[in-house]
Z-matrix of the N, CA and C atoms (Angstrom, degrees):
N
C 1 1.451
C 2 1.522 1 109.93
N 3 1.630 2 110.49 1 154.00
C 4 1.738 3 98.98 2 -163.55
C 5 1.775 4 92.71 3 -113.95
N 6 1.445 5 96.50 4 97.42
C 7 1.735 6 113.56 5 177.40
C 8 1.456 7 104.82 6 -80.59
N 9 1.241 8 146.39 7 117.52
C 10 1.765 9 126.66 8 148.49
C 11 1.294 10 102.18 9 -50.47
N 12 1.455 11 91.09 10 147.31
C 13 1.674 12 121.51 11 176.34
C 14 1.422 13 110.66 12 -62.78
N 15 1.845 14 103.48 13 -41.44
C 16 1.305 15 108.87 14 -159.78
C 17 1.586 16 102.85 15 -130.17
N 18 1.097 17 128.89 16 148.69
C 19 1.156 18 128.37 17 156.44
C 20 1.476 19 118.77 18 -42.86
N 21 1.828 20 131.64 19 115.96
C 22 0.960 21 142.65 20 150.22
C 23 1.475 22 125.33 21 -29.99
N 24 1.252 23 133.23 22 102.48
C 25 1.551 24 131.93 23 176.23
C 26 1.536 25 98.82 24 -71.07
N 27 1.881 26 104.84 25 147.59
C 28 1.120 27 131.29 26 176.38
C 29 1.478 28 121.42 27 -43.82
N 30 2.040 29 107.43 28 -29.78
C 31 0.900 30 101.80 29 -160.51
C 32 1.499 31 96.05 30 -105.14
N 33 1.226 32 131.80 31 -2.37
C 34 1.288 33 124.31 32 177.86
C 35 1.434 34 103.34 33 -98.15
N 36 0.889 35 118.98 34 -38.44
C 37 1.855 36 107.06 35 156.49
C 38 1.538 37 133.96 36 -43.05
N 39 1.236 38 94.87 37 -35.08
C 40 1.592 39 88.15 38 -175.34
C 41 1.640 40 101.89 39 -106.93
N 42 1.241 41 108.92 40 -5.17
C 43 1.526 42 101.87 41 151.83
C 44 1.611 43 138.77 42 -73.14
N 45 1.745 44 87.35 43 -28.53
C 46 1.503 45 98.52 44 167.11
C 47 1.575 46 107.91 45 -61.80
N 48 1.776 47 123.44 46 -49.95
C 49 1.311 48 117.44 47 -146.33
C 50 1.308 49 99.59 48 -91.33
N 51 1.436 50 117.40 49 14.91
C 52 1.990 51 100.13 50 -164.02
C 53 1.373 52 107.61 51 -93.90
N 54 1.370 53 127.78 52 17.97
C 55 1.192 54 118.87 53 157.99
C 56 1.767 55 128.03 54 -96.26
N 57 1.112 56 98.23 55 -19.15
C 58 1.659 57 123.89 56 158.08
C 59 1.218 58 114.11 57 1.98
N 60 1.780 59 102.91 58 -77.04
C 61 1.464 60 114.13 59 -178.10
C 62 0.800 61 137.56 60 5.98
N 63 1.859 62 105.40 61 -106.08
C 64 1.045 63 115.57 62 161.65
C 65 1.502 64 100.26 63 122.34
N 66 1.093 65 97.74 64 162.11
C 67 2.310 66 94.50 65 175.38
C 68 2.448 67 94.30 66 -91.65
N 69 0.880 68 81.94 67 138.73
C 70 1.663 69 116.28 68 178.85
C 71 1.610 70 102.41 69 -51.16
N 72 1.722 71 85.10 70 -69.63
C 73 2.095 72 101.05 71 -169.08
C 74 1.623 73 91.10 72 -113.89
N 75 1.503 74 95.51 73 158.32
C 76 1.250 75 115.93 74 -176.57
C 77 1.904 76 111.92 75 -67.64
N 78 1.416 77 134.13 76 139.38
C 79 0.962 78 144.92 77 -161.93
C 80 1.783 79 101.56 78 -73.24
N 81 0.868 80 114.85 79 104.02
C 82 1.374 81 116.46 80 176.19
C 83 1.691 82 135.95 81 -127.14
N 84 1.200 83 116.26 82 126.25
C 85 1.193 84 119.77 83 -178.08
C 86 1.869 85 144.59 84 -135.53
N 87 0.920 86 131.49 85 -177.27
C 88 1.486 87 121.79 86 -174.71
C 89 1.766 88 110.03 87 -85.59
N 90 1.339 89 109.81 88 125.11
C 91 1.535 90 85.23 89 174.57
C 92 1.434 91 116.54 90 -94.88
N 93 1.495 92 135.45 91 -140.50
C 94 2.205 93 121.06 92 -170.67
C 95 1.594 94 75.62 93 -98.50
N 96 1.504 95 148.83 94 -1.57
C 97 1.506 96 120.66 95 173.97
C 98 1.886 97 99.39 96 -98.81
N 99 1.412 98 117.47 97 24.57
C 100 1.161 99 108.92 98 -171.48
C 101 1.472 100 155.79 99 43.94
N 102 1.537 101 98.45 100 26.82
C 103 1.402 102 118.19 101 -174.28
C 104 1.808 103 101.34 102 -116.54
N 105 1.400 104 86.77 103 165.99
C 106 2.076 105 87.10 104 -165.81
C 107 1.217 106 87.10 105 -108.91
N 108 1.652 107 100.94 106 135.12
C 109 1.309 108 131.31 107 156.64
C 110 1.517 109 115.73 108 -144.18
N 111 1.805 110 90.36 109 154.88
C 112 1.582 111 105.39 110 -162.59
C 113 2.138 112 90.23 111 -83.93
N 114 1.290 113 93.01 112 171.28
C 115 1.659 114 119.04 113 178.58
C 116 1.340 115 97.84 114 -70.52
N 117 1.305 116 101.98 115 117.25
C 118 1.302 117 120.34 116 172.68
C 119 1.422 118 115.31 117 78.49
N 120 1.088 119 119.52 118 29.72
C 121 1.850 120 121.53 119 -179.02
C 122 1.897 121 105.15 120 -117.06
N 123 1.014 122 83.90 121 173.30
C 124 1.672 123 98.23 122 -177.40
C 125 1.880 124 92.16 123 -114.00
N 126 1.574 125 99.73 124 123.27
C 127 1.706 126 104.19 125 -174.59
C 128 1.232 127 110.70 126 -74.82
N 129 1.473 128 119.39 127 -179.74
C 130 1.319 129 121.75 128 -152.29
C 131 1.798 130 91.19 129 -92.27
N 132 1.207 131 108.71 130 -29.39
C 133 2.058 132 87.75 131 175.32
C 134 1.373 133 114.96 132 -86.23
N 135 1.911 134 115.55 133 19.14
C 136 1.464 135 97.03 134 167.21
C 137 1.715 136 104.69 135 113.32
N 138 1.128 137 121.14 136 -20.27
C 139 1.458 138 104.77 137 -174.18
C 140 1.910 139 106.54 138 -132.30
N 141 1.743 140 87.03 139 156.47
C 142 1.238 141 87.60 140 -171.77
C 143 1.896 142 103.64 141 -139.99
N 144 1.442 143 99.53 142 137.11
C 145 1.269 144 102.84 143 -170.47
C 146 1.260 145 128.78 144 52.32
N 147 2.047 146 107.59 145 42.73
C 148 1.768 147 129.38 146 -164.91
C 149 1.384 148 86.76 147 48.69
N 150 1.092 149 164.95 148 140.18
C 151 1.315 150 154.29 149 -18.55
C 152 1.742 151 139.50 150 -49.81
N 153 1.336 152 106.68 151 118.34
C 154 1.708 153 95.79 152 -172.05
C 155 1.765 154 96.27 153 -67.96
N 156 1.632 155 106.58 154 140.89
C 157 1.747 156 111.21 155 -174.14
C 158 1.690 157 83.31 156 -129.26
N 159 1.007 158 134.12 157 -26.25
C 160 1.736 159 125.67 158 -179.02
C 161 1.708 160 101.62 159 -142.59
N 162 1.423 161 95.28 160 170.98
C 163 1.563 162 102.05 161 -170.21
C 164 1.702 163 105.55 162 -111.32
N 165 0.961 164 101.86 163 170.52
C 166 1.862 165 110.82 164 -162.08
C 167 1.568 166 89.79 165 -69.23
């Protein structure tokens, strides 16, 4: 069984966990045709990363 030897300090604990988080709302932005799309999605007129990949 994996016991610590020593008691964990407050401050090395919450240094371990403070990346945890996380972002809340999804990362979102304008692409050069000016419509919002999230990271890593295909936008709503069809293209992704300036390339059209599906049609309207």
């Amino acid at each position: 069984m994996a016991v610590p030897a020593r008691k964990v300090s407050k401050m090395k604990k919450r240094s371990r966990r403070g990346g945890q988080g996380g972002l809340k709302t999804p990362a979102i932005h304008k692409n050069e045709n000016g419509v919002y799309v999230r990271n890593h999605h295909v936008a709503s007129d069809g293209t992704y990363k300036g390339q059209q990949v599906t049609s309207k």
